[in-house]
C-alpha positions, 0 to 999 in steps of 0.5 A: 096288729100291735103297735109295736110290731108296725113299729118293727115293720116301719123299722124294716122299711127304712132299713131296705132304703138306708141298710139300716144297723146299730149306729149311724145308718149308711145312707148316701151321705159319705156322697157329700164329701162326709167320708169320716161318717164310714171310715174312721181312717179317714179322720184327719186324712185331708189336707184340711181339717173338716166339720160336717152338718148333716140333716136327713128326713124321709117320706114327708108324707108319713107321720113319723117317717125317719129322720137322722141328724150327724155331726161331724169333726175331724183333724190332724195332730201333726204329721201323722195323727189324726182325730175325730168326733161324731155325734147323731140322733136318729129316728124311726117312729117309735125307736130312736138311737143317740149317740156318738164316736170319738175317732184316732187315726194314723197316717203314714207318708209313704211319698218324699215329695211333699206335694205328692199324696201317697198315704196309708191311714188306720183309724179306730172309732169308739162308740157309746150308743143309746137305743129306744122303744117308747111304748108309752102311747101304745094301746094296751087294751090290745094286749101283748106280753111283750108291751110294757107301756114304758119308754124302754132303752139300752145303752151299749158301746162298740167298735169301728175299725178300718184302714184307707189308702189315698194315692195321687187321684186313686182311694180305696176304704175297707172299714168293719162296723161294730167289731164287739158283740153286744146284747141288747134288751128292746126287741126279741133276738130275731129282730135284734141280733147281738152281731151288727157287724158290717163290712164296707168296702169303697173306692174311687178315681179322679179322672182329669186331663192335664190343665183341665178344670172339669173332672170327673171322679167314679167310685163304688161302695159294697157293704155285706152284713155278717149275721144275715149275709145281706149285701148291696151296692152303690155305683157313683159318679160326680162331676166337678168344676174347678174355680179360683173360689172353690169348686160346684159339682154334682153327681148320681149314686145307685144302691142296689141290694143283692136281696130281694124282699118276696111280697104277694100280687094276685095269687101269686108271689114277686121278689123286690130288690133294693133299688134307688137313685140319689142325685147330688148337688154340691158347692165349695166356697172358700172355706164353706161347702153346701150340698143337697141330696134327694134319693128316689126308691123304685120298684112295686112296692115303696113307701108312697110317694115321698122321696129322701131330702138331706142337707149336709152344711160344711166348713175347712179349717187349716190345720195339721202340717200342710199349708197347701193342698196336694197335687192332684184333684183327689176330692176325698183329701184336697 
């Protein structure tokens, strides 16, 4: 087997854990209060502006294991405008994407009480994007006419768009990933299709009796794949307790994909689908947020033993025209 095609066949399963695609992939990142990385609508959406630091490594017992780093920014211009910025590098063995998006958004009040959310966002999210193959340490006495020895790259732009709606303790989130069809040069088309476009589709609930200061807030993510018609989900749950300083909080994501990838056992033949869980720990500090991630794969057939360790590090500034938060527990916005 060439390099190239394990490089594929690694490639293939990250993409199981991570649903995998041009640009950032949708891990379970969004689950650490970073909801800008999905949906560009909500870029300047919180009652707060907010910069975000992501670093994600899988499988620390794999040379060359997958690992993505984000950066984020968004804020509010006014009473209605909303921007973001969004730059990452992410890794899979021998590929490797950077790039970044540059985000406006729009948000319409929909309530007269200022101290009331009702909000209705539309945002969009343009893209510049560099994939690449480095083939330089391939061997190439193992010939194969689609190795060139080369450090092979393709630079390309896309498109995100989406809409939110944030109302008291209740949002919904529908984004469509990589609008433009784009062709791409690294990989043949079976392994890399010109259509990488994505839907997601979220939302959540802050549950909380009055004067309490726990609360606990329900959410949901499905996201489909146009071309292949792969489709997964994620069952969330977060627990928060609320303090004069802030805030700690922890929950539990499950993914599940509705696909199953068929390998052999014996002399006959299984289907495994995508499934993992991510528990959570987070904390707000004044203006300053922590937050660790650990995801766990199951099933016959997982990439040894190693889990996936993220840290995502943050900061609120004030900002836009709000000077106190809403009047709800609404984690995606206060």
């Amino acid at each position: 087997m060439s390099i190239k095609r394990f490089s594929l066949i690694l490639l293939f399963l990250s993409s199981l854990q991570g649903f995998s695609q041009d640009g950032i992939p949708v891990y379970t990142d969004y689950f650490a209060d970073n909801l800008y990385l999905l949906h560009p609508s909500m870029a300047g959406a919180a009652s707060h502006n907010q910069l975000r630091l992501t670093a994600r490594q899988q499988w620390f017992d794999q040379t060359n294991a997958p690992n993505l780093f984000t950066g984020s920014f968004n804020a509010r211009l006014g009473a209605r405008s909303g921007m973001g910025l969004i730059i990452f590098n992410d890794r899979n063995g021998f590929h490797s994407q950077t790039g970044g998006y540059v985000t406006y958004a729009h948000h319409i009040n929909l309530s007269t009480q200022s101290d009331e959310l009702n909000q209705l966002s539309f945002g969009l999210s343009v893209g510049l994007v560099q994939s690449k193959l480095d083939e330089t340490n391939f061997d190439l006495s193992d010939y194969d006419p689609v190795i060139a020895g080369i450090m092979q790259s393709s630079t390309y732009f896309n498109i995100d768009a989406g809409m939110s709606y944030n109302y008291s303790d209740f949002s919904a989130h529908l984004t469509v990933k990589n609008i433009i069809f784009q062709n791409r040069s690294i990989y043949t088309e079976d392994f890399e299709p010109n259509n990488q476009r994505r839907y997601l589709i979220s939302g959540a609930y802050a549950l909380s009796s009055y004067g309490s200061n726990w609360s606990f807030e329900p959410s949901v993510l499905f996201q489909m794949t146009e071309r292949t018609g792969e489709k997964a989900i994620d069952l969330n749950g977060k627990i928060y307790r609320h303090t004069n300083a802030g805030k700690v909080w922890a929950g539990l994501s499950y993914r599940r994909s509705f696909d199953g990838a068929e390998y052999s056992e014996g002399e006959g033949s299984k289907v495994q689908k995508l499934q993992y869980f991510s528990p959570v720990v987070g904390i707000n500090y004044a203006n300053f947020l922590f937050a660790y991630t650990y995801s766990h794969q199951t099933g016959d057939v997982t990439m040894e033993s190693g889990g996936f360790h993220q840290i995502t590090l943050g900061f609120d500034f004030p900002g836009g025209d709000r000077k106190e938060p809403y009047d709800c527990k609404c984690p995606a916005v206060n």
